[in-house]
N, C-alpha and C positions, 0 to 999 in steps of 0.2 A: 504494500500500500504506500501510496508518495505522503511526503509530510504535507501539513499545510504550510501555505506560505503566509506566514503572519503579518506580513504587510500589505497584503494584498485582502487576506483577510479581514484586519481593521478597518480597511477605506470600505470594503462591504458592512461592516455592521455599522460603519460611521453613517453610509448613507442611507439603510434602513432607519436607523435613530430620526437621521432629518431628511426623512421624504417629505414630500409636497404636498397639498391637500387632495391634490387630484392625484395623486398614488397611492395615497392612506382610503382617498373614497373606493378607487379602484378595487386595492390589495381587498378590502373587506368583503368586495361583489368574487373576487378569485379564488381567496384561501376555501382550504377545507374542502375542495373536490367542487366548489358547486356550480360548476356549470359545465354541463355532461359528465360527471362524475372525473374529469382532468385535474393532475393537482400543477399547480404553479408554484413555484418558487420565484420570490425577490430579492433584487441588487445579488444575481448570479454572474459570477466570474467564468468567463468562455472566453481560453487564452488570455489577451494582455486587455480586454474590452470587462465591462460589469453591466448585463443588461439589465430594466424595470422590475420585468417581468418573463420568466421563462416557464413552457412546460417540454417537457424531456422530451417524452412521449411523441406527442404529433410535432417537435421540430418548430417551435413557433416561439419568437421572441415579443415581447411588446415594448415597446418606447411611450411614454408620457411624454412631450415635449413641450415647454412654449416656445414663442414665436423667436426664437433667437438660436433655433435647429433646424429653420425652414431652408435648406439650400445650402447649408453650412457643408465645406470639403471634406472637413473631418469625417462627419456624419455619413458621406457617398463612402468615402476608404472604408472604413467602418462597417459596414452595413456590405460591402463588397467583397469584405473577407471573410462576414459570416456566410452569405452564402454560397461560399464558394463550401461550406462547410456546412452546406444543406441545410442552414436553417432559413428559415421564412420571418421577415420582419413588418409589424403591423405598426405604424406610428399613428400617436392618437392626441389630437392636441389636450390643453390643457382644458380648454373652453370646452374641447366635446366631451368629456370626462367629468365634468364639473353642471354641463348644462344637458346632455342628452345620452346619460345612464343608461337608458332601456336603448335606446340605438345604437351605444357602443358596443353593452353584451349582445345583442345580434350579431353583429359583423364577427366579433371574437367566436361566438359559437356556429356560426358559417365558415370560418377559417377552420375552423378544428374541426369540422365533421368531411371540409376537402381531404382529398388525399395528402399525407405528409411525407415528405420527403424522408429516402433512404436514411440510417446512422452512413456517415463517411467509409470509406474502408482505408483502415488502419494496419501500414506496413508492418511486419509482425520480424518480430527480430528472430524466429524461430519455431519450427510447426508441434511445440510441446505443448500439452494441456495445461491451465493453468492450475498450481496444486490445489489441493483440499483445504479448507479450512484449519489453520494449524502448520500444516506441511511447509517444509521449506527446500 
């Protein structure tokens, strides 16, 4: 099992502590399975990036943004290297999250019943099984 990386770690629970109102409103509509029974996790570290909102499963990232990620280069490199890494990214502004609730989780629960893209295939250093629990 890899260690955690505790710097990278802190910046995730730093920005869980200070999410934004339309992430806190969100997070409470995603936790706990409840929309199609999918669980999310937030402020997930995927490589050197930490997204809103991730579910493993269907491949599906989500962004909160406001208006100062509209067009931002960062944000295209970003979003360019996840999917290159088969995930699918849903950006949702702040305004629609805060003002049309019931139309955000539609769109999210239409994204997740498309089909979701492959896990990547990961070069394998070697065709052994990986041990048992314990086993080294």
């Amino acid at each position: 099992m890899r260690d955690a990386n505790r710097i990278r770690t802190g910046l995730a629970r730093r920005l869980r502590r200070n999410s934004t109102s339309a992430e806190l409103r969100l997070w409470n509509k995603l936790r706990a399975r409840s929309i199609g029974g999918f669980k999310f996790v937030r402020q997930e570290l995927i490589g050197r990036y930490v997204a809103d909102f991730v579910c493993r499963e269907r491949r599906l990232i989500i962004e909160v943004d406001g208006g100062q990620h509209s067009g931002n280069s960062r944000d295209v490199a970003r979003d360019s290297w996840l999917r290159e890494r088969n995930y699918r990214i849903l950006r949702l502004s702040n305004n629609e999250v805060m003002g049309n609730m019931e139309g955000v989780l539609e769109v999210i629960a239409a994204v997740l019943r498309a089909d979701a893209p492959p896990h990547p295939v990961v070069a394998k250093r070697d065709d052994r099984p990986l041990p048992a629990s314990g086993e080294r």
